[in-house]
FIMAR-308483 format. One line per 5 residues: number of its first residue (from 1); their letters; for each residue x, y, z of C-alpha. Coordinates in steps of 0.02 Angstrom, whole numbers, plus 50000, padded with zeros to 5 digits. Example, Ala and Ser with C-alpha at 12.3 -4.5 7.8 and 13.67 -1.06 7.14 Angstrom:
% FIMAR-308483
1	AS	50615 49775 50390; 50684 49947 50357
//
This chain:
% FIMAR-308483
1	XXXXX	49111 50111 49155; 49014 49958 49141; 48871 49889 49016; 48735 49867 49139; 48597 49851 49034
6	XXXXX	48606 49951 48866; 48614 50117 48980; 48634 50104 49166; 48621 50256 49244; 48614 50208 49430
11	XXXXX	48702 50102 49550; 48617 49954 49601; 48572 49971 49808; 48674 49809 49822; 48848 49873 49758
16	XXXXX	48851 50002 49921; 48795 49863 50025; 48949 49749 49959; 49071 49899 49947; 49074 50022 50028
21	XXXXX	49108 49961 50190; 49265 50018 50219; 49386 49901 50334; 49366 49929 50520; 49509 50000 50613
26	XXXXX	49669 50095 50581; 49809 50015 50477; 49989 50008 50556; 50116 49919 50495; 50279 49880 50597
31	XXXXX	50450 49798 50568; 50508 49673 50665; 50677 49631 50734; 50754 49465 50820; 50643 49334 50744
36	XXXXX	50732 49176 50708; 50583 49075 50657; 50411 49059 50600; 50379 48989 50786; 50435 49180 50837
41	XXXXX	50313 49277 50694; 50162 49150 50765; 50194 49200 50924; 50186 49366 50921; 50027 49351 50830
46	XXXXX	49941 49256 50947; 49996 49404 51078; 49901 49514 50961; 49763 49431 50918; 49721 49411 51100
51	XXXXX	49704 49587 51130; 49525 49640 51103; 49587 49808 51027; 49664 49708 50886; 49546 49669 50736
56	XXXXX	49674 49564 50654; 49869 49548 50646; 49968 49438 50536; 50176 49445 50538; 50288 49397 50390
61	XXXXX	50438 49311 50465; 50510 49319 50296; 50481 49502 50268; 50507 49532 50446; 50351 49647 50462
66	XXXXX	50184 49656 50554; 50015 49722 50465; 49901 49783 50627; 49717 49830 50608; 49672 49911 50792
71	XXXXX	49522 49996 50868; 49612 50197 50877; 49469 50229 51011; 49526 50089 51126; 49741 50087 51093
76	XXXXX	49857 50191 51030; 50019 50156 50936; 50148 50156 51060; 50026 50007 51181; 50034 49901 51017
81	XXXXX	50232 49916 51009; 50268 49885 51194; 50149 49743 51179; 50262 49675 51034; 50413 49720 51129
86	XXXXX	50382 49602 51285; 50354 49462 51159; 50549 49468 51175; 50582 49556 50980; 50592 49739 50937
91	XXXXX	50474 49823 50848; 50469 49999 50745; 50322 50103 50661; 50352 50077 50486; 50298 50260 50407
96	XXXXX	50263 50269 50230; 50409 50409 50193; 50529 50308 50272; 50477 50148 50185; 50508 50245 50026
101	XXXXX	50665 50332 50078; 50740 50163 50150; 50902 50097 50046; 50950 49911 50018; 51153 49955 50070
106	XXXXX	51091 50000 50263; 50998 49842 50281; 51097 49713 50346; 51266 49763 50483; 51417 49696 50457
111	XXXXX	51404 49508 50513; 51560 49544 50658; 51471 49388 50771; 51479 49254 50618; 51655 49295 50565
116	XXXXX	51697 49271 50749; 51613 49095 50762; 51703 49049 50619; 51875 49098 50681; 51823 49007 50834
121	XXXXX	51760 48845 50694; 51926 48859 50605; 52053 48758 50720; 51918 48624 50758; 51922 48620 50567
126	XXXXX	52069 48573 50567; 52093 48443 50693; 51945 48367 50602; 52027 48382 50441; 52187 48285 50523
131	XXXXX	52078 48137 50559; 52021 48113 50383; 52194 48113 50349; 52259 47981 50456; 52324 48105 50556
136	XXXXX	52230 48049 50718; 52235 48172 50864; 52388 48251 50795; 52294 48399 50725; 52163 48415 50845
141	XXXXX	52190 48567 50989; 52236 48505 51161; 52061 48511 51267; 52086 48636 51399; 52085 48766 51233
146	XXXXX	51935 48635 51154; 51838 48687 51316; 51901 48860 51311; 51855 48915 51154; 51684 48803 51159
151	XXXXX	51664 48898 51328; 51659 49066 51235; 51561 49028 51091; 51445 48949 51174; 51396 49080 51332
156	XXXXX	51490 49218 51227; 51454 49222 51040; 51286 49110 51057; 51212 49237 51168; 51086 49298 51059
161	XXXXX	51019 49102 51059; 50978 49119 51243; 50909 49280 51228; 50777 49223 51091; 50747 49074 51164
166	XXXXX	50711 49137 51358; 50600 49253 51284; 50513 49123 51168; 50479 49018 51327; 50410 49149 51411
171	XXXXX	50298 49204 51286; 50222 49030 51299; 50291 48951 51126; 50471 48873 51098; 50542 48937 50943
176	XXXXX	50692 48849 50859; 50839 48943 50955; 50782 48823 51099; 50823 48672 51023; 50994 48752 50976
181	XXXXX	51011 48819 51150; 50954 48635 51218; 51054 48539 51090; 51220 48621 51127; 51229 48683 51291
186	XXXXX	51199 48478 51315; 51364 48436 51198; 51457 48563 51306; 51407 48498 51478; 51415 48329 51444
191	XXXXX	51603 48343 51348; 51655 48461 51497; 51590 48333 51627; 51693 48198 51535; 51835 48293 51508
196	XXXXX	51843 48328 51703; 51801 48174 51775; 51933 48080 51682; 52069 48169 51738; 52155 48127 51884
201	XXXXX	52142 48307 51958; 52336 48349 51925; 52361 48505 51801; 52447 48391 51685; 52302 48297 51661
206	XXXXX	52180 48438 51645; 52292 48502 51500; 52333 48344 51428; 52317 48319 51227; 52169 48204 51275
211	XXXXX	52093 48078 51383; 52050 47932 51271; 51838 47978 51299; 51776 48065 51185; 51732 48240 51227
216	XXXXX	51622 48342 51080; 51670 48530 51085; 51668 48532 50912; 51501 48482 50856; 51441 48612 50979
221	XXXXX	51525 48743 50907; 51480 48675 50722; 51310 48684 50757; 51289 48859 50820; 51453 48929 50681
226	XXXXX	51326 48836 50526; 51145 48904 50604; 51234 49054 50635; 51282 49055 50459; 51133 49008 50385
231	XXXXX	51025 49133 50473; 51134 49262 50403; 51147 49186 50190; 50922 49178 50229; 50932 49362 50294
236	XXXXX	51018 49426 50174; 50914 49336 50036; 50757 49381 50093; 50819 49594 50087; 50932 49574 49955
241	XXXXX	50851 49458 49809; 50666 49407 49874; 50623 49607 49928; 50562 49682 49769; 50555 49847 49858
246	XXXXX	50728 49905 49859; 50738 49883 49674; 50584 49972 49656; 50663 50114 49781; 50834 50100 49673
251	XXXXX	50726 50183 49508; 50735 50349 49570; 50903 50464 49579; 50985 50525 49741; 51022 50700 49632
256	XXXXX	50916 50802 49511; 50952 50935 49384; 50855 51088 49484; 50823 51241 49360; 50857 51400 49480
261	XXXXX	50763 51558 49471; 50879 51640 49327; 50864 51485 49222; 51012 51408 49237; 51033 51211 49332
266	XXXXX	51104 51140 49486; 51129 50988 49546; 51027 50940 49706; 50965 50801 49827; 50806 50731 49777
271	XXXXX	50754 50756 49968; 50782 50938 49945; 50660 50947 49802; 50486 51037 49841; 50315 51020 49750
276	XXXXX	50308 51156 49613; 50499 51133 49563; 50538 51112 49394; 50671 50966 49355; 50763 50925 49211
281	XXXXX	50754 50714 49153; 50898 50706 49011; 50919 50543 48882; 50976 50394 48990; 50891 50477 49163
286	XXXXX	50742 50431 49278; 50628 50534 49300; 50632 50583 49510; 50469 50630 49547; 50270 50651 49463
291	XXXXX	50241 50787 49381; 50196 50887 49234; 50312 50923 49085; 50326 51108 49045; 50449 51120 48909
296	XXXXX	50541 50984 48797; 50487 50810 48736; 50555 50661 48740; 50496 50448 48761; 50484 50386 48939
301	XXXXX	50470 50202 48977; 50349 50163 49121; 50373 49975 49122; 50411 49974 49332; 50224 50037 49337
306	XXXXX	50121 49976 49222; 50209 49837 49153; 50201 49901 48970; 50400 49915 48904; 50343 50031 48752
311	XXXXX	50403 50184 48765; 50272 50334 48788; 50299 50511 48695; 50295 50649 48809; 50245 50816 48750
316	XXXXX	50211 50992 48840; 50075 50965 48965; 50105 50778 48998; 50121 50693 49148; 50267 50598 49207
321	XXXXX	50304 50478 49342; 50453 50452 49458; 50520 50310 49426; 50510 50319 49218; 50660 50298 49098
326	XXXXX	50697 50442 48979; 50746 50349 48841; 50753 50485 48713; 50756 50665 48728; 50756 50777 48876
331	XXXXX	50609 50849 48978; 50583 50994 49083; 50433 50946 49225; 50358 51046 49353; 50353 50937 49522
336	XXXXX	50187 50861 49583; 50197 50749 49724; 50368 50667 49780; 50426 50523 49881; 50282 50423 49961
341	XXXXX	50148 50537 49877; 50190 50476 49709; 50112 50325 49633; 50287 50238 49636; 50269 50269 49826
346	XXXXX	50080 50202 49809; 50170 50046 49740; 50298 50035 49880; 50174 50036 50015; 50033 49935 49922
351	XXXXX	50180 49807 49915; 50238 49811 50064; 50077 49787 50135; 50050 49655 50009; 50184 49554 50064
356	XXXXX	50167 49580 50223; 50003 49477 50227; 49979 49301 50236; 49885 49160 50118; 49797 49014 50179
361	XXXXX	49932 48900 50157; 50021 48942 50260; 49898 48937 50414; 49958 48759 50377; 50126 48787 50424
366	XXXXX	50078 48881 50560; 49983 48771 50650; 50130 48644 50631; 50245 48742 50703; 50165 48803 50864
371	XXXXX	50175 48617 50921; 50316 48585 50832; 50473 48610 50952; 50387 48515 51116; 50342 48394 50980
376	XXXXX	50561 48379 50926; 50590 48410 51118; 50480 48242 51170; 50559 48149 50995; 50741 48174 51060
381	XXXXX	50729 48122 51240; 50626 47961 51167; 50768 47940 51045; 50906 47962 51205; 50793 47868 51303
386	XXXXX	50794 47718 51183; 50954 47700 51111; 51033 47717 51270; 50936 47566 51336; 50986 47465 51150
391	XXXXX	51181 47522 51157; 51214 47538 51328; 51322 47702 51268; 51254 47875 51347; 51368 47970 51221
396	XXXXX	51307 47891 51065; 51124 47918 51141; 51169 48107 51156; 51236 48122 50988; 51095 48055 50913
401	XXXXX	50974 48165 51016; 51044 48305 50983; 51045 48270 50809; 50866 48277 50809; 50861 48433 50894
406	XXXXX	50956 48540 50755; 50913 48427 50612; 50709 48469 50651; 50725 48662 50631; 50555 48728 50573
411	XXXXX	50624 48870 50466; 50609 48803 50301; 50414 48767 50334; 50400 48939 50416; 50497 49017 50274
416	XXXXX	50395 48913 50117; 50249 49014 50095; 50319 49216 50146; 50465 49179 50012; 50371 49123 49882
421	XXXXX	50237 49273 49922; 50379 49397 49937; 50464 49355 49761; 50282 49325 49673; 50213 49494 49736
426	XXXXX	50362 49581 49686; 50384 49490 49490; 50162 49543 49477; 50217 49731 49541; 50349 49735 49406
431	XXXXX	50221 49658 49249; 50087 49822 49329; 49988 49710 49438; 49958 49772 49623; 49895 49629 49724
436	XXXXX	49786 49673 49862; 49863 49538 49993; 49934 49370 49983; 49748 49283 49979; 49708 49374 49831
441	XXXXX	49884 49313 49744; 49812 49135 49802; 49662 49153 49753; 49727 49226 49561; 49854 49072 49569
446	XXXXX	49688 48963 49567; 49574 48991 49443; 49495 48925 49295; 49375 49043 49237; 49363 49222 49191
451	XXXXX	49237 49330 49175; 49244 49486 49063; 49147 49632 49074; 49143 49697 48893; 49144 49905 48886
456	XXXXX	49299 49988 48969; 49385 49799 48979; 49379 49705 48821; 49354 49883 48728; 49421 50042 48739
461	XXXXX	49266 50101 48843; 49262 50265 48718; 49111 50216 48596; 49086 50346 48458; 48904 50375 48382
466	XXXXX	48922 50290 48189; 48745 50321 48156; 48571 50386 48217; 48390 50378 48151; 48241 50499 48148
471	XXXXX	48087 50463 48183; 48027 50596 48070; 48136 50652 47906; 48111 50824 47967; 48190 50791 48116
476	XXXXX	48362 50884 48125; 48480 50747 48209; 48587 50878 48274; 48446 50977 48376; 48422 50794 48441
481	XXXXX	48599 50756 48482; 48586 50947 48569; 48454 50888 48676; 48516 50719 48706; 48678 50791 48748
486	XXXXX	48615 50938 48860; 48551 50786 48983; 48667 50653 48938; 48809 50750 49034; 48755 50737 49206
491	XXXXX	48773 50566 49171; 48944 50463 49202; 48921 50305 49074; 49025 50285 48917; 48872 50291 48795
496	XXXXX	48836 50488 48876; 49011 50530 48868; 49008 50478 48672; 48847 50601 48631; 48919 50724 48743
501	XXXXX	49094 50718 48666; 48991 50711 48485; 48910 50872 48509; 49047 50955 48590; 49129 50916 48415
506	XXXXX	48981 50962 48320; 49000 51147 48437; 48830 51119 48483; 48793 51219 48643; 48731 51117 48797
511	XXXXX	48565 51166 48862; 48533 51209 49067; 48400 51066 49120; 48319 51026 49283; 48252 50896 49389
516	XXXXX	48387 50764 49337; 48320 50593 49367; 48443 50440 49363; 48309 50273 49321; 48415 50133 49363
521	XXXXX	48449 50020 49206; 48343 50121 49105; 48414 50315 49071; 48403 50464 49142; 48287 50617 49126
526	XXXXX	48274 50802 49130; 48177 50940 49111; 48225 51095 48968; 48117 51249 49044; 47986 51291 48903
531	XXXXX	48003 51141 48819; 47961 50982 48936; 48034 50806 49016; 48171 50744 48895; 48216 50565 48916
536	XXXXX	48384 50490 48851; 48423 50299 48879; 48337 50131 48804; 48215 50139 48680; 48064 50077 48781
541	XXXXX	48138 50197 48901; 48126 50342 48783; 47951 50266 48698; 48027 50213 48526; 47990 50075 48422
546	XXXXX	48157 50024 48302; 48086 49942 48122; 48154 49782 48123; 48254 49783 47993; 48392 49904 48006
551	XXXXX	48566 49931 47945; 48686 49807 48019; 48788 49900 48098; 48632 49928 48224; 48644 49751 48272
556	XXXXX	48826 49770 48333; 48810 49938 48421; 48729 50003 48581; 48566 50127 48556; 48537 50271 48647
561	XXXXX	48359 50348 48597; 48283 50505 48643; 48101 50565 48672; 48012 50733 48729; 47870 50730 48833
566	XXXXX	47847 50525 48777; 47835 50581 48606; 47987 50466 48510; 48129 50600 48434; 48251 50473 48368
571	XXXXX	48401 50367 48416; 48585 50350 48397; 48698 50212 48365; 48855 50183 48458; 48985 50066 48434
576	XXXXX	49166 50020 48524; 49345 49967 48460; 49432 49823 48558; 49572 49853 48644; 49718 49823 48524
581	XXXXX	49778 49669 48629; 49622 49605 48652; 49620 49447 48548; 49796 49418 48592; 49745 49412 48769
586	XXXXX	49584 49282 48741; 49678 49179 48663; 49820 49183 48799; 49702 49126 48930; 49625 49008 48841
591	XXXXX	49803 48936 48803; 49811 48915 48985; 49643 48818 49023; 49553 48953 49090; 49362 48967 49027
596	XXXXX	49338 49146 48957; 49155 49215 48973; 49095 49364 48917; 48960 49462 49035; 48868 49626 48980
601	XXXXX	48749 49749 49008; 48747 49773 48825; 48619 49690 48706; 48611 49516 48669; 48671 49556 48478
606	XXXXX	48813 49658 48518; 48898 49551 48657; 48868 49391 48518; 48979 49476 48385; 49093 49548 48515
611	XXXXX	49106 49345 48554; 49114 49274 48389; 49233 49408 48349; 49375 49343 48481; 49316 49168 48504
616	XXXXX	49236 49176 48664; 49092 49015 48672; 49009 49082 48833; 48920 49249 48801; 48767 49344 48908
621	XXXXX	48692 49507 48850; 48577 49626 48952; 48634 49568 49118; 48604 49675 49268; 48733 49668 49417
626	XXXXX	48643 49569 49520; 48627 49430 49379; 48832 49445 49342; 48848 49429 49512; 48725 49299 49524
631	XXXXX	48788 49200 49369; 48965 49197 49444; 48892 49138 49598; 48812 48990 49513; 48999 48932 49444
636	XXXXX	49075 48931 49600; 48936 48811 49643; 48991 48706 49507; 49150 48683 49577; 49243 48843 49482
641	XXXXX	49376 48942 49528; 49319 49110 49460; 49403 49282 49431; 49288 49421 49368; 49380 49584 49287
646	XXXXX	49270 49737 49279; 49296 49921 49263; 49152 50015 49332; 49044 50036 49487; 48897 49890 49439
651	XXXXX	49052 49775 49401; 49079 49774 49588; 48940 49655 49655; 49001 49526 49532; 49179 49576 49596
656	XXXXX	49143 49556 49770; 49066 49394 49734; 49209 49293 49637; 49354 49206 49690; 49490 49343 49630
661	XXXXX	49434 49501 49539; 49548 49627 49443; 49522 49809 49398; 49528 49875 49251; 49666 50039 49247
666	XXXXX	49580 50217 49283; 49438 50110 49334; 49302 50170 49463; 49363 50202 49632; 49221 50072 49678
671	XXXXX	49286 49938 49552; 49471 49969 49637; 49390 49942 49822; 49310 49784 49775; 49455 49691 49679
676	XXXXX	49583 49597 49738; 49711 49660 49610; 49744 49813 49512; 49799 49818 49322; 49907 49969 49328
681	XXXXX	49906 49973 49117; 49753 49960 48976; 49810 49801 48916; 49719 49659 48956; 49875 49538 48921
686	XXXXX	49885 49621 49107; 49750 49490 49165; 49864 49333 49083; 50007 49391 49162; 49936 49396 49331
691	XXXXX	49840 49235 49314; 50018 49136 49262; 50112 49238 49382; 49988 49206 49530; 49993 49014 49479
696	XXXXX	50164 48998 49456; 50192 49054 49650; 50045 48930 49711; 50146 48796 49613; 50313 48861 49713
701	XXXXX	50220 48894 49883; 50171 48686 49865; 50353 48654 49820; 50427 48741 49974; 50315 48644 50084
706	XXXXX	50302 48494 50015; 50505 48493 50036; 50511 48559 50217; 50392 48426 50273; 50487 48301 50195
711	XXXXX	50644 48368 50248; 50571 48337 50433; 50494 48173 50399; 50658 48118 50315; 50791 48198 50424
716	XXXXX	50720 48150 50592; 50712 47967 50587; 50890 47961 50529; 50964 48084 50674; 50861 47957 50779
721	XXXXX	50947 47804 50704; 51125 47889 50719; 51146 47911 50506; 51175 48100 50540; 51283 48176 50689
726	XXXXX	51257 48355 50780; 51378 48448 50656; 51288 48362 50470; 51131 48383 50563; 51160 48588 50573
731	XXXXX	51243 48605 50405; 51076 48501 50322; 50966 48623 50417; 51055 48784 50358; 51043 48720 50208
736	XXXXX	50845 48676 50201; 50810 48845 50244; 50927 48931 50107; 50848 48783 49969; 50677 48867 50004
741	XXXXX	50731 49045 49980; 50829 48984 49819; 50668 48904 49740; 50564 49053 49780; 50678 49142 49681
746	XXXXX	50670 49059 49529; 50502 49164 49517; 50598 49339 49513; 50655 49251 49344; 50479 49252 49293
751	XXXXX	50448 49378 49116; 50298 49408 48999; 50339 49561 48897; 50171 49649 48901; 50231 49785 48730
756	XXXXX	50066 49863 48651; 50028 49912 48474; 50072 50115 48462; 49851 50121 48421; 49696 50011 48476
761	XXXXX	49635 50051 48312; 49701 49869 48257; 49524 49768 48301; 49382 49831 48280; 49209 49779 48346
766	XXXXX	49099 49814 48190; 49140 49695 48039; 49205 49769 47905; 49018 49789 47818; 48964 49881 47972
771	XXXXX	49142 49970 47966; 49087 50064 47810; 48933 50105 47845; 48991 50210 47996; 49153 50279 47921
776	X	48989 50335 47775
//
């Protein structure tokens, strides 16, 4: 419901064009299992992308997912999973019903392996601990059990090490478990090659306390006990605290109060409820599913939806959505759509899709860590090769190689940009915005300017007639709002549905017309059998001349006239409330830096006070789509980061066209296709939240990387220089990776309370001169 021109009736050619190709291929979207790195998610994308069938595929190591657009003609589902499957990882369909019906207690085993390694850690612990103490060798384990128990951590516990990494080098790129493979499987050969050639042969020497060379069992086993450990405090952060969907998932109950045929209730599993139940929601309860309320009342808060935390009274006839909070009194509601066919489930998969996608930063980290390990691989035998040669001492030239290989870990850089995506998409879902992917989160996080469409985003987009005009005093307005409306309703604008909904009120009966003509920007026109071609749109449209000087509230309100057979009738005036948040919302954005101009369809002396009224300095009237579209296009040659928000079906060009784009709620389904983001509430404070919460995850996305690369550039040179041995080297890198996930979720602390006013009858458009005239 856009302003495209004073009355645009028809979609301009270049909106289809723009939008409605749809995307090629068939979606899929697949969880992965096994990946250790972002080394592994790039290489399974590359096996992907190589296959022609695949359009595109892009894998979230930190959601642990793949998002596959295929050619259904050429491949089927099962080719794409064994094709993921010889990449060395396992891979699942991810159906929408079982995304929904997933828990968060299921999704991470009992970690049986890491409290193993550290039993195995424990004694080495302790010798350690001796030798701080001045306690020399006293402590330490004789080391026939050193090699033992090294012996079965490393071929026994480390196993799934060799598995990733044999299957990483086969696939063509080394992920991180072969430098921990590399690294340690070197400390253990080399300490069980000392340990045997300095004994003498004799059993007593084998299991002697120790040799007096220095054997390193321990740093081995450190360093595969603290990656170990690390991969499993970053696994369960990313399902636990970054995954917004379990919480989301956690809003709806495991039981519901069923009503049985003879009235009375019983308590059932949700999964046992059918469409066309009715349900009872009590004080304190969520409601389980959509539906309809049949009986009772009560005030649900939809905040997990649409961001707003007002409550909303429900009465008989009402709909309700799964997921809502009865906060007070109880409802009765007939079942329409459950699990993955409600809109909570519309959430769940939009944001799992969402997340599952991947901004252009971090093709940055990609690209560094496909060269990455041979990179480390060629760093560490330099550094072996050299201090060797400057020492003289092969054992200190180990340690300090392999300190390079665990200390230069890509995960952090792999897991900078997913995490910060994961915990960003999930804080925008909560405040009612559904990003489209994590370019269009970028994109949001980058902006400067906004443009506003004014009808249906700024206001209301329900304009009521406050006045009309006849061209003759004998004229009855109400035979002229019969006519007017009689055509008006096979048109879909806001300005028809106000002299429709008018006469409807005035119980004026519509009249049967043919030969409906839609004139693009113009009107539309009809012909009433016996009486001739009625025209309803712009004044030149409809042949009528408006005296100059007319009551002011004409100069602030949209005119539809009306003619018959070119002969002038009269015209009516129409005018718009703001939403009631409107100002508040301006003024938010303009708090923030971002340029706020207004676009609109609407004459030049409307949009002006609609401007001057919220303090808007950039304002265009009477702009068709191409020239919003245009216009926008001209800022981003300027250097501007633009986001355009826009309701209806000629907003879409101009949509299509800038940077980011948000629809408006219970927008056009054309609008929706060509945005990058939906507002799932009226507000507009909807289009401040996204803005700060899309920049405040560029600003963490930057942060993550900028401290992985530095962790790399920093850490290296000192492994190579000996400041850091094998077992600091593996705790540091454990701990790089956990940093990350712990600043990306400083976003999930993120809150703008988007509460509205109980009316948008707060601000209105018309002054308050113009205010009386139409209330006279």
């Amino acid at each position: 419901m856009s302003d495209a021109q004073e009355h645009p009736y028809q979609v301009d050619t270049d909106v289809e064009q723009k939008v409605a190709t749809p995307n090629q291929g068939t979606h899929l979207q697949l969880s992965i299992e096994g990946m250790s790195c972002q080394a592994c998610a790039t290489r399974i994308e590359k096996v992907l992308n190589k296959k022609p069938a695949i359009y595109q595929a892009n894998v979230n190591y930190a959601g642990e997912t793949a998002n596959v657009d295929y050619d259904a003609s050429q491949v089927d589902e099962a080719q794409i999973l064994e094709w993921v499957n010889k990449t060395g990882y396992v891979a699942n369909i991810q159906a929408d019903e079982d995304l929904f019906t997933q828990t968060a207690q299921d999704s991470t085993p009992p970690p049986w392996r890491l409290l193993a390694l550290l039993v195995c850690l424990l004694p080495f612990l302790m010798g350690m601990l001796g030798m701080l103490l001045g306690q020399g060798m006293a402590w330490m384990m004789p080391i026939w059990l050193q090699f033992v128990i090294a012996t079965v951590v490393q071929f026994g516990l480390a196993l799934p090490f060799y598995k990733s990494a044999w299957a990483s080098i086969k696939g063509g790129l080394a992920n991180m478990d072969v430098l921990v493979v590399i690294g340690t499987v070197t400390i253990w050969a080399y300490s069980t090659y000392i340990w045997l050639t300095h004994s003498d042969g004799s059993l007593e020497s084998l299991f002697a306390m120790h040799h007096g060379a220095p054997v390193y069992f321990e740093a081995g086993v450190m360093v595969i006990a603290f990656v170990r450990l690390g991969k499993y405090l970053e696994a369960r952060t990313k399902k636990h605290s970054l995954n917004s969907i379990d919480l989301l998932l956690s809003l709806t109950p495991e039981t519901v109060e069923q009503q049985q045929t003879d009235g009375s209730f019983q308590e059932v599993d949700v999964q046992l409820v059918e469409k066309g139940d009715v349900l009872r929601a009590k004080q304190g309860s969520r409601v389980a599913t959509d539906g309809t309320v049949v009986d009772g009342a009560g005030w649900c808060v939809e905040s997990h939806l649409t961001g707003e935390s007002i409550p909303l009274e429900k009465h008989i006839g009402d709909k309700v959505l799964a997921g809502a909070l009865v906060e007070n009194g109880s409802l009765l509601y007939q079942v329409n759509a459950k699990g993955s066919d409600t809109k909570l489930g519309d959430m769940v998969k939009a944001l799992s899709d969402a997340q599952g996608s991947k901004a252009e930063l971090a093709r940055l980290a990609d690209r560094v860590t496909a060269v990455f390990v041979p990179v480390v691989v060629v760093i560490a035998l330099l550094t072996f090769a050299i201090t060797w040669w400057l020492t003289g001492r092969i054992d200190d030239a180990l340690m300090h190689a392999v300190s390079v290989l665990v200390i230069a870990c890509p995960c952090a850089l792999g897991l900078a940009t997913p995490a910060a995506i994961m915990a960003g998409m999930g804080v925008a879902a909560r405040h009612g915005v559904w990003f489209k992917d994590a370019q269009s989160l970028e994109a949001a996080g980058n902006i400067d300017t906004v443009v506003l469409d004014k009808t249906g985003t700024l206001t209301v987009g329900k304009p009521s007639v406050v006045d009309s005009v006849m061209v003759d005093s004998g004229i009855d307005s109400n035979d002229v709002l019969q006519l007017a409306a009689s055509v008006e309703v096979h048109a879909s604008h806001p300005l028809a549905s106000a002299i429709v909904r008018t006469a409807k009120a005035r119980r004026l009966a519509l009249l049967p017309v043919t030969d409906i003509e839609v004139v693009q920007g113009k009107g539309i026109a009809a012909v009433l059998p016996d009486l001739g071609v009625i025209k309803v749109g712009t004044p030149d449209f409809a042949n009528l001349l408006l005296p100059k000087h007319m009551p002011k509230v004409w100069q602030v309100a949209s005119t539809v006239a009306v003619s018959i057979n070119d002969e002038p009738l009269g015209a009516f005036a129409l005018a718009d409330d703001l939403k009631a948040d409107t100002p508040a919302a301006i003024k938010a954005l303009q708090a923030a830096g971002v340029d706020v101009i207004l676009m609109s369809g609407d004459k030049q002396s409307v949009v002006n006070h609609v401007a001057d009224t919220l303090g808007i300095d950039a304002a265009s009237g009477e702009m068709s789509p191409r020239d919003k579209a245009n216009q926008i296009a001209e800022l981003q040659t300027a250097g501007r980061k633009v986001a355009m928000a826009g309701d209806g079906v000629n907003d879409a060009p101009a949509m299509a066209t800038a940077d980011a784009s948000f629809a408006m709620f219970e927008g056009t389904d054309v609008a929706q296709h060509s945005a990058s983001a939906r507002l799932m509430g009226e507000s507009l404070m909807h289009i401040n939240a996204a803005q700060k919460i899309a920049h405040a995850t560029v600003k963490n996305i930057k942060q993550n990387l900028f401290f992985a690369f530095i962790y790399n550039c920093l850490g290296i040179p000192l492994a190579a220089f000996g400041f850091l041995n094998p077992m600091i080297a593996a705790a540091a890198m454990a701990l790089s990776s956990v940093s990350v996930l712990l600043n990306a979720l400083r976003l999930t602390r993120f809150s703008s309370p988007i509460d509205l006013p109980e009316t948008a009858k707060d601000a209105p458009v018309l002054d308050d001169d113009a205010a009386q005239q139409s209330a006279s």
